[in-house]
N, C-alpha and C positions, 0 to 999 in steps of 0.2 A: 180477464175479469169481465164480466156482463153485466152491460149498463140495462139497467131497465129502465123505463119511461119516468120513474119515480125521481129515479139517480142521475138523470139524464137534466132533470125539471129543476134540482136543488138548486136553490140559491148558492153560490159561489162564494166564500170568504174573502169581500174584497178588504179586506184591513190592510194597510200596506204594509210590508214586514221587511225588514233588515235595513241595507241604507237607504232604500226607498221611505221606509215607517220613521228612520231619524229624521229624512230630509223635510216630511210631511210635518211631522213634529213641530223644527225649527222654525217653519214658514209660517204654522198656528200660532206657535209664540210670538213673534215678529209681527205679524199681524195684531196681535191685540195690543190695548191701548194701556193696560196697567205694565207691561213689559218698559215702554216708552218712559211711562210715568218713574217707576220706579230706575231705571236707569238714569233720567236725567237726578231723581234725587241722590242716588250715590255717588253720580259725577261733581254734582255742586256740595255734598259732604264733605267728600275726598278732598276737594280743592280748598274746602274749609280747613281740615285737619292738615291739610301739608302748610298752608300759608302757620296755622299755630303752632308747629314743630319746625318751621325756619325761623319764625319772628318770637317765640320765646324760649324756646326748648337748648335748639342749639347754640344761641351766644351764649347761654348763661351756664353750659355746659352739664345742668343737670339730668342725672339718671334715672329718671322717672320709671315705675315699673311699667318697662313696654319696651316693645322691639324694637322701636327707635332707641328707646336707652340703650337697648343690650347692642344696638349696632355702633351706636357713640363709644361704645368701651369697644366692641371687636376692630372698630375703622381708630384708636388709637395704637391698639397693640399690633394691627395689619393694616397699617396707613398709606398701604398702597392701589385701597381701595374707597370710594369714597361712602361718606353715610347712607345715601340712597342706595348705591349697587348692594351695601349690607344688606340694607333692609328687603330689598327686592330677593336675594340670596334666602333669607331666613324667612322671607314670606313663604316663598315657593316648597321648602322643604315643612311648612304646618298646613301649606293649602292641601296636599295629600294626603297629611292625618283628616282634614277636615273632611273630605269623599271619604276616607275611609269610615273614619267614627262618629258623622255628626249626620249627613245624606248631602245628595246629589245639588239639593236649592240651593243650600245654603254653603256647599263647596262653591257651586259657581257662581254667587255672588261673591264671594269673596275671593275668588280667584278675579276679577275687576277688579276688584276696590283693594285689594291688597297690591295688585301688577302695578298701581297708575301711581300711587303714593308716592314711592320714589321718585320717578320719573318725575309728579309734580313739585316735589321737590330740590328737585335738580332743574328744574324747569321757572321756578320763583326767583333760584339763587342768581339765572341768567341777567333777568332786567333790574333786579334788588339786592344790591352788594352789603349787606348787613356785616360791619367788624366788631362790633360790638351788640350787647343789649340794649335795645332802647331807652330802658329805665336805668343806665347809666349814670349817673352823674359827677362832673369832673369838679374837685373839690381841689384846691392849689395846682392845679397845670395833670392831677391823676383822676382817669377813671375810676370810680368806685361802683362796683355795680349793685343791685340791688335785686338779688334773685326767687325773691319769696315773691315779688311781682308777677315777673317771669312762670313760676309754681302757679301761682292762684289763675292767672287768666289762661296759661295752658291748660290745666284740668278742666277748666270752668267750658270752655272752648270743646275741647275732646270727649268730656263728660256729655256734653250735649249733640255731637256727632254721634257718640255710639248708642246713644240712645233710639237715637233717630233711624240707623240704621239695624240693631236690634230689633226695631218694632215689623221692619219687612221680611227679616228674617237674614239678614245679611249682619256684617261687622267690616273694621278696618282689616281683620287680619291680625296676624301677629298674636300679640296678646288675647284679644277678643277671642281669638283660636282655642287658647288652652283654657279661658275663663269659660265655653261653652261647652267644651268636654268636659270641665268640670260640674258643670250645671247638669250635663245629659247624664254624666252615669253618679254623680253621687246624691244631685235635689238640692244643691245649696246655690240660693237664687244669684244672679249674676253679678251683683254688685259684690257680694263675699268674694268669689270666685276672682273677679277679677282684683280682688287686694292682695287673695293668694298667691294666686300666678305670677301679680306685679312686683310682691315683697320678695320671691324668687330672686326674680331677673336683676331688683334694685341692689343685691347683696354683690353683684357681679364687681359692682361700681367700687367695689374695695379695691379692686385692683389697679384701679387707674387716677384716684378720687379720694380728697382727705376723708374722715370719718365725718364731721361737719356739713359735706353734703352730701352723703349718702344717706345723715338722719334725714336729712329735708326732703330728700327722694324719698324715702320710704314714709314721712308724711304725707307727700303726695300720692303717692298710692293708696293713703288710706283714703284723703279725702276723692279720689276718683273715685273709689267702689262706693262712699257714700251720695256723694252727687248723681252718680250715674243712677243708683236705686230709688234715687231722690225724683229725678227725670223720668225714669221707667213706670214711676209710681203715677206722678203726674199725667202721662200720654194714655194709659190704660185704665186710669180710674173712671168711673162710672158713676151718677149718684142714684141710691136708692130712697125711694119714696114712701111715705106711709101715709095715705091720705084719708080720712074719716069723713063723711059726709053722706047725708041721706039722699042727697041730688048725685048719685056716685054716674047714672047710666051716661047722661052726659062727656062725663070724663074715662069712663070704660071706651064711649065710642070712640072719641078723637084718641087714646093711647092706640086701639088695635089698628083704628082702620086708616087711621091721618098720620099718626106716628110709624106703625108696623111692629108693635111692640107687643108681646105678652099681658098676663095680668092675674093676681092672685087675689081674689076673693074672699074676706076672714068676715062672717058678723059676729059683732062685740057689741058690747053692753055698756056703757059710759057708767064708770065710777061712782059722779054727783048726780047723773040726771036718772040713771039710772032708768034709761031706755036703749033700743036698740039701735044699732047703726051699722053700715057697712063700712070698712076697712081695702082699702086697695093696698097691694101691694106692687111697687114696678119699678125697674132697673133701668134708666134712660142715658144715652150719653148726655153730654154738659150741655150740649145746643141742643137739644130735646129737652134737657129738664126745660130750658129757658124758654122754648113752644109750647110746653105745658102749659106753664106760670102765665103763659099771656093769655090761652085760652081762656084760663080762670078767673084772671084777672076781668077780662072783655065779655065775658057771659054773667058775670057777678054770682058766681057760684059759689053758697055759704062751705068752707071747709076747713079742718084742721089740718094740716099737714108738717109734719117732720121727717128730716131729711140726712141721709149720712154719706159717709164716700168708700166705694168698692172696690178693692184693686184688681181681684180677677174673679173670670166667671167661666164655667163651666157647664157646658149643655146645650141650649134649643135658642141662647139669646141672639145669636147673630144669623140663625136662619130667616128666610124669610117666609110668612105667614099669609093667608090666603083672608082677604076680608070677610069681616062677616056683616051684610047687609043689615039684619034686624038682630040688635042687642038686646036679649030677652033679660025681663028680672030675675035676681038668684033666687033661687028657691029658697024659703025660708027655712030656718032649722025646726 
């Protein structure tokens, strides 16, 4: 082959490639500071969700739908193994559906948070010898226990972990596993999803389990998928704005250039007064609406405004936006 001066001159593809381009990779990641962040949150979720599946789940013996239940019923029929090793077992054979059918983020997060579970659980049982349920009560010399207790605060508990951890794009595992390939390949948002999957695994619990708690299991699994939707709705809602006011430029500058925010433009005509006015439209998270409301507040800007709440959004809102110096007036119609 003949180099000529041209070929000789090329720039060189330094990309690194193969284990070199993994290793380059890993060391980016590791480096940055959302990698950190979000690890410590699924460290301190996990250790949430295992202390509420020691401290209500397993004294009170219920089959909630989840792979802790389903491990409660495999570790009595194969009780030579203990509930955690279950649950670590049946993690690890969904964390592989999960690379395969969901992608690579969101397998390795949950290849964490599903490995440490157990272990955290086996690891509470060490220094906290739980023989009972807490909400126990001994009534003539017998415990009576009381496990709709047990029910409401472990959901309440769990519902709020996976929420938490849905929002990074992670989950516990397990359940959350099959609730998300249901979400990816058929659209039905995660809290159905995870009642589906959970009403599943809670039918297991016949086998081991009078019918009396297996209904209250599959109670709780409904009330999971509505809590969790409940929770999910809550951390991703948005509110939207509808502000009326002839002093609008004011409030157009502090949304783009102090907030970083978009803004839609409508003039309308008022009903009674039957003149014209401009209309803003904009989408703010909760502590943005609340730096609006003070700017307006503190500048004494006459305005109408009504306001609603947005579960998801789609598009240009979470990009970010280049200021614009001089906010020119809209053109009139």
């Amino acid at each position: 082959m003949v180099h000529t001066k041209e070929t000789m001159n090329r720039p060189s593809d330094d990309r690194p490639k193969g284990v070199t381009g993994l290793w380059h990779q890993l060391l980016a990641l590791l480096s940055g500071k959302k990698f950190w962040v979000e690890l410590f949150i699924m460290t301190a979720a996990m250790f949430v969700g295992a202390a509420a599946v020691y401290f209500f789940l397993i004294p009170s013996q219920l089959i909630v739908g989840s792979i802790t239940g389903l491990s409660i019923v495999v570790a009595k029929i194969f009780p030579f193994l203990s509930v955690g090793v279950w649950i670590f077992i049946i993690n690890l054979i969904l964390i592989i559906l999960a690379f395969l059918l969901i992608g690579n983020e969101f397998g390795a997060k949950t290849v964490y948070t599903a490995l440490i579970l157990g272990p955290m659980i086996d690891f509470i049982s060490r220094f906290v010898t739980l023989e009972h349920s807490l909400f126990a009560v001994e009534v003539g010399g017998q415990l009576i226990p009381n496990p709709w207790f047990d029910l409401l605060l472990f959901i309440v508990v769990m519902s709020a972990v996976q929420s938490i951890l849905f929002s990074i794009n992670a989950s516990t595992g397990g359940l959350d596993i099959v609730a998300k390939i249901i979400n990816k390949y058929t659209g039905i948002n995660l809290g159905v999803s995870v009642t589906i999957s959970g009403a599943l695994i809670c039918c297991t619990a016949f086998a081991v389990n009078d019918v009396g708690l297996v209904l209250m299991g599959l109670v709780g699994t409904w009330l999971n998928g509505m809590i969790l939707n409940k929770f999910m709705y809550g951390m991703s809602s948005k509110v939207r704005l509808y502000i009326t006011s002839k002093e609008y430029l004011p409030i157009q500058d502090f949304v783009i250039n102090k907030i970083n925010r978009g803004m839609t433009l409508h003039e309308v005509i008022g009903g009674y007064s039957n003149e014209r006015t401009m209309q803003m439209e904009v989408i703010l998270a909760k502590e943005e609406f609340g730096q609006l409301m003070q700017f307006i507040d503190k500048n004494e800007i006459s305005c109408f405004i009504t306001s609603d709440e947005v579960h998801e959004i789609k598009g240009l809102w979470n990009r970010k936006r280049k200021k614009i110096k001089n906010i020119a007036p809209a053109t009139k119609v």
